[in-house]
C-alpha positions in Angstrom: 36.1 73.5 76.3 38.2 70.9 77.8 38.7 67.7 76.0 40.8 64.6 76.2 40.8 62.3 73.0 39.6 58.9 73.4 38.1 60.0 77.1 36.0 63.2 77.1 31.9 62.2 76.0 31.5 65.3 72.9 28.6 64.0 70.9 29.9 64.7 67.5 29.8 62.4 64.6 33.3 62.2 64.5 36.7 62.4 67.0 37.6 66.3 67.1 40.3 65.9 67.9 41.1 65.4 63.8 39.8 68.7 63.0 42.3 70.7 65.6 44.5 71.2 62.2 42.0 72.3 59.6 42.3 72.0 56.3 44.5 68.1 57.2 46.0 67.9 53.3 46.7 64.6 52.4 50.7 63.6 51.4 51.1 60.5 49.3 54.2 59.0 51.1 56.1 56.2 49.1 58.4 53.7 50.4 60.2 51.0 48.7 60.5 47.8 50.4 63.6 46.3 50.7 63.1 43.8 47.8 62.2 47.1 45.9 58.8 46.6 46.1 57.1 49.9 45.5 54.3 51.3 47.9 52.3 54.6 47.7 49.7 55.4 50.6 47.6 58.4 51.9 48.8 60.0 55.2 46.7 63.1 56.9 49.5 63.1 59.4 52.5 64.4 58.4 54.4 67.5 58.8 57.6 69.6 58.1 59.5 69.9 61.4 62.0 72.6 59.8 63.6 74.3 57.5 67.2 74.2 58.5 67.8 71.6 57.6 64.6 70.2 56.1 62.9 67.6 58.1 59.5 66.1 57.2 58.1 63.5 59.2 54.8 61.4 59.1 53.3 59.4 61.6 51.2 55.9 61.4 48.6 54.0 63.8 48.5 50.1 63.0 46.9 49.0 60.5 43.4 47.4 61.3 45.0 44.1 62.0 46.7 45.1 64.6 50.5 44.7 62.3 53.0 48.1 61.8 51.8 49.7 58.2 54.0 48.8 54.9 54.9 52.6 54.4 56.1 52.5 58.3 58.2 49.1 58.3 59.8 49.9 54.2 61.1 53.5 55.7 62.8 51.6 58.9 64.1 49.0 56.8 65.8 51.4 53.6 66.0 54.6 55.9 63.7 56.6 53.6 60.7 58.3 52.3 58.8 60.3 49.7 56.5 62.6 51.1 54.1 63.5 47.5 51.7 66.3 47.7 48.3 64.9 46.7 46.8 67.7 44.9 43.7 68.3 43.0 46.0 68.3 39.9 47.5 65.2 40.6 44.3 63.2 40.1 45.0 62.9 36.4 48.3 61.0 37.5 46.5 58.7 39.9 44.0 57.5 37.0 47.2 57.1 35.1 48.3 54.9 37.2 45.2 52.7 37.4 45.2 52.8 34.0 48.8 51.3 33.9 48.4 48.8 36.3 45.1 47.7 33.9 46.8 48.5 30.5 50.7 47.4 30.9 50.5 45.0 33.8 47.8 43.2 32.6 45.9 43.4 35.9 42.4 42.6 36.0 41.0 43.8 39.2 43.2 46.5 41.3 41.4 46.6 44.9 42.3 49.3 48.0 40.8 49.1 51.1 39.7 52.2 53.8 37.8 52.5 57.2 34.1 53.4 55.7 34.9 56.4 58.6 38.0 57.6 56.6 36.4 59.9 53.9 39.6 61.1 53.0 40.6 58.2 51.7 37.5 57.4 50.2 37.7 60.3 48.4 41.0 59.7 46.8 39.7 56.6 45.5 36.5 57.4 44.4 38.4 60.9 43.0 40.8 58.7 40.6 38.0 56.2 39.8 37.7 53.7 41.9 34.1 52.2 43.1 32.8 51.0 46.4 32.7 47.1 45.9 32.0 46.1 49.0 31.8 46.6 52.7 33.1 44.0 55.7 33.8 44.3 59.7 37.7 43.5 60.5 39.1 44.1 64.3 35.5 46.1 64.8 35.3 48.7 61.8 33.4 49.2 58.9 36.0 48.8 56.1 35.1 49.9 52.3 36.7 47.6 49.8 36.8 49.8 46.7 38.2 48.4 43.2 38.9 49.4 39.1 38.2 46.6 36.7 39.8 46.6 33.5 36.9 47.1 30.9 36.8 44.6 28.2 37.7 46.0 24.9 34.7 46.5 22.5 35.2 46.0 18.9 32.7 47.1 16.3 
């Protein structure tokens, strides 16, 4: 089969040209900003590039308003990255941290945003607890707005 991405007609549901690496793990790649402003996101493409020395790399589209992507502009600006397995065991550490931002930081309302095409992503956030709150167009795709409210205490 010949195919070119973003040209060739393949009536599928979905590009194929994401499933030419099969299974795509996610890595959790953090970044710090350079006001030290924290940032974890999901990334299907990374890679190691060797071994001697090591070398991992990940690459990132715009984000849907057209602007370079936090994770990509904090590693240009500080010179590094994290690159985090996201495993299944992890999960617990993900609600942690939802928990946290709810518990110690006093936040209300934590919101993340995917394309409603992205089920990876979805997954991770429905996967640490996180529900679909609503759905909007931006720059011509479906985006999922997903959120965790903190639950108000109930006493006896």
């Amino acid at each position: 089969m010949f195919y070119e991405p973003g040209k060739t007609s393949h009536n599928l549901p979905h590009d194929p040209f994401k499933s030419c690496v099969v299974p795509r793990p996610i890595g959790w790649i953090s970044t710090l900003s350079a006001a030290g402003v924290p940032n974890l996101a999901p990334y299907s493409q990374f890679q190691n590039l060797t071994f001697d020395p090591p070398y991992v790399m990940f690459a990132a589209n715009q984000n849907t308003w057209g602007e370079r992507k936090d994770s990509v502009t904090n590693a240009e600006q500080t010179g590094e990255f994290v690159w985090n397995m996201a495993t299944y065991e992890l999960r617990e550490a993900a609600r942690a941290a939802l928990r946290y931002g709810h518990d110690q930081a006093g936040l209300a309302r934590i919101v993340a945003v995917a394309r409603a095409s992205n089920t990876g992503s979805r997954q991770v956030l429905g996967g640490i607890g996180m529900v679909e709150a609503e759905r909007f167009v931006q720059g011509g795709h479906e985006m999922v707005l997903y959120e965790s409210r903190l639950q108000p205490e109930v006493r006896p």
